[in-house]
N, C-alpha and C positions, 0 to 999 in steps of 0.2 A: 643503317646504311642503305639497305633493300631501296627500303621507305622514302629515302632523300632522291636515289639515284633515278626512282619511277614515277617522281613528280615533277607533272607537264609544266608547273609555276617553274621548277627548279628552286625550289625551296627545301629546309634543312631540318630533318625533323632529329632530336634529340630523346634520348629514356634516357627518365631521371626513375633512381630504384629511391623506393622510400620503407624506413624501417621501422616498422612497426611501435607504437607507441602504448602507454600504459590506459588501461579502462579504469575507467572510476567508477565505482558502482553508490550511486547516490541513494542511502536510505530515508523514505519521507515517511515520517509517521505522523498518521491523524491523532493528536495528542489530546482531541475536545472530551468534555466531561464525558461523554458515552463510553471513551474507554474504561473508563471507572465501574459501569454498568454491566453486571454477569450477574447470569442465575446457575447455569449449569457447567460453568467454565471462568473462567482467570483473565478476560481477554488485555490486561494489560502485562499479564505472566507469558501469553501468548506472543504478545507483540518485542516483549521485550528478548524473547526464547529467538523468535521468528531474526529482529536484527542484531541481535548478534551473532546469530549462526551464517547469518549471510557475509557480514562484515568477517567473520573468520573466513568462510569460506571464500573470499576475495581477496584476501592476506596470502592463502594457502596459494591460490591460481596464478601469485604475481602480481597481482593487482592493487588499487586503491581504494578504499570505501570512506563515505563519508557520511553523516549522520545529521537528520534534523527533526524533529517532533515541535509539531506548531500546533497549537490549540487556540480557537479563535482569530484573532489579529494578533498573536503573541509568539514567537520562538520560544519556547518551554525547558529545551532541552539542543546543544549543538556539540557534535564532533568533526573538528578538519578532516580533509583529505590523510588519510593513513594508513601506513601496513604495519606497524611492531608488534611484538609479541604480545601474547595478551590484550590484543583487540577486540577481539570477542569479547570476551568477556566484561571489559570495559563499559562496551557500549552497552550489554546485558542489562548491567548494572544502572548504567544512566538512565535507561530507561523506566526500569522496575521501579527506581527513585523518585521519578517524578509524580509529579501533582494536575493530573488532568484538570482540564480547566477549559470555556469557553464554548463556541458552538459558531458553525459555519464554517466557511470553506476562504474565507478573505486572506488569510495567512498563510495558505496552504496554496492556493493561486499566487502570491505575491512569490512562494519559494520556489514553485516549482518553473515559474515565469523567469527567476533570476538563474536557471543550471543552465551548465554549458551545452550548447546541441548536439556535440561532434564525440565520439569515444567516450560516451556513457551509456550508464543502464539504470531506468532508476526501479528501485523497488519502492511501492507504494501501499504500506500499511492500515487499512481502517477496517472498521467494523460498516462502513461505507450506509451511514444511519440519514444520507442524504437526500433530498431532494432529485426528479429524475433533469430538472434544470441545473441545481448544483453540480452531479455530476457529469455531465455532459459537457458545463463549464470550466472544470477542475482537471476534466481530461485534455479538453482542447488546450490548456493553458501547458500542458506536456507535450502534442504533438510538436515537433513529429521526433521527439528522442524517442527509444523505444523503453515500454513501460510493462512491467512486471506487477499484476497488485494483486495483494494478499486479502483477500475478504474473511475477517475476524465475524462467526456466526455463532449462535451460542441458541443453544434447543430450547433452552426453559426460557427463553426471551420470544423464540418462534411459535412454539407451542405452551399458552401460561396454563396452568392450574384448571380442570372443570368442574369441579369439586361446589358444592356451594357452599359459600362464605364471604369473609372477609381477608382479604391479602393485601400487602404493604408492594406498593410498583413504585419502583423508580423512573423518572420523567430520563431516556436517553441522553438528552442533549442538556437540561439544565441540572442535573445529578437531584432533583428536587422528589422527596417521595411524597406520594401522597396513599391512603387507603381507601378501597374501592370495592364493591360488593362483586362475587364472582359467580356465574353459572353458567352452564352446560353453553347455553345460546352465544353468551358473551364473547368465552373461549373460541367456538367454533368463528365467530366474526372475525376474532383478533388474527387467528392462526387463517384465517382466506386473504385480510387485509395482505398479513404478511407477505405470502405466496403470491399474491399478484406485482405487489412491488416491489417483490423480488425478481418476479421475468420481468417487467420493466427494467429493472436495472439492469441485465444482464442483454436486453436490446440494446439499451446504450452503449455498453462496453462494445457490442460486438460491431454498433454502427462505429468505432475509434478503430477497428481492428483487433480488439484483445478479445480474451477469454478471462476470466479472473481465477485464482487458485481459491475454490474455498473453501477454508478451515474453519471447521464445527463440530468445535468443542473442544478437539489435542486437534496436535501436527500429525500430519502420515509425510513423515521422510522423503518415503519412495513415492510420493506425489507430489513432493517440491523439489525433487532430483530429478525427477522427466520432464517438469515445467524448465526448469532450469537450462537446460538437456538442447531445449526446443527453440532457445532464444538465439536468435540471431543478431550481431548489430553490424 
């Protein structure tokens, strides 16, 4: 009334109250053959711990969670929009069950391109074995929802073996092993590669805005309870 009676137009201004609505917390998992890939860790034990403790934990707050694990140009794995009991767990399950498969980011751009922009959160699962063009394209294809992502790291993949000899490596992305002669130099190569495109990676998240959470090796709880903690939408 203030507001109508002190404009010089004489024009009528109206509040409309709006009541709050449900959040959907969208979980995307990088479903490509790399989650199959651990030396010092389970990372699809990881992934799978990781969503369904979140999908519970969005049942618990009221909320909706919903589920999709895309490997390659494929949907692998989908859950609707849901809160029932036993959600968690569910999703646990679907997850742990499935069959990694494929390699690239096409799938996973096409999903996260098709969520709603408005009253969600998405959580975004990988071991994030990307390119720093892939990811920079995978994020943009999120903005601007706001995005939570779990970085799955695993030590005996960061750091291999210096030992000399012969050791059995799995190829990341095409689950393909092959055997390879190893020493001291090698190692040290492998483990600097790492470490560089790892801060690479971790520019790009920060040029989108985020910080990534990341787990190496277990989950620490009370480190994805203050990420959690921290998110705004």
């Amino acid at each position: 009334m203030r507001r109508s009676l002190t404009d010089p137009l004489g024009g009528f201004f109206v509040r409309r109250f709006e009541r709050p609505t449900d959040i959907t917390l969208h979980i995307l998992v990088d479903g490509s053959a790399s989650l199959a890939a651990g030396a010092s860790s389970d990372p699809q034990g990881l992934a799978a711990l990781l969503a369904g403790g979140l999908a519970q934990a969005a049942r618990r707050g009221g909320d909706l969670a919903a589920v999709q694990a895309v490997g390659g140009a494929t949907v692998l794995a989908a859950s609707p929009s849901a809160r029932h009991a036993g959600l968690g767990e569910e999703v646990r399950q679907m997850i742990a069950q499935l069959t990694p498969a494929g390699s690239g980011i096409g799938g996973l751009v096409d999903a996260a391109s098709a969520l709603p922009l408005r009253r969600v959160l998405v959580a975004l699962v990988s071991d994030f074995n990307l390119s720093e063009t892939e990811l920079d394209a995978l994020l943009a294809s999120l903005d601007p929802r706001p995005v939570l992502p779990f970085w799955l790291r695993d030590s005996g993949l960061e750091e291999p073996p210096s030992a000399f000899g012969l050791a059995e490596v799995r190829d990341p992305e095409s689950g393909r092993r092959r055997t390879l002669l190893t020493t001291r130099r090698w190692a040290a190569r492998q483990a600097e590669a790492g470490r560089r495109h790892r801060t690479a990676l971790r520019a790009i998240f920060a040029s989108h805005g985020l910080q990534p959470i990341e787990i190496r090796d277990s989950i620490d709880i009370d480190q994805v309870i203050a990420a959690l903690d921290e998110v705004s939408l």
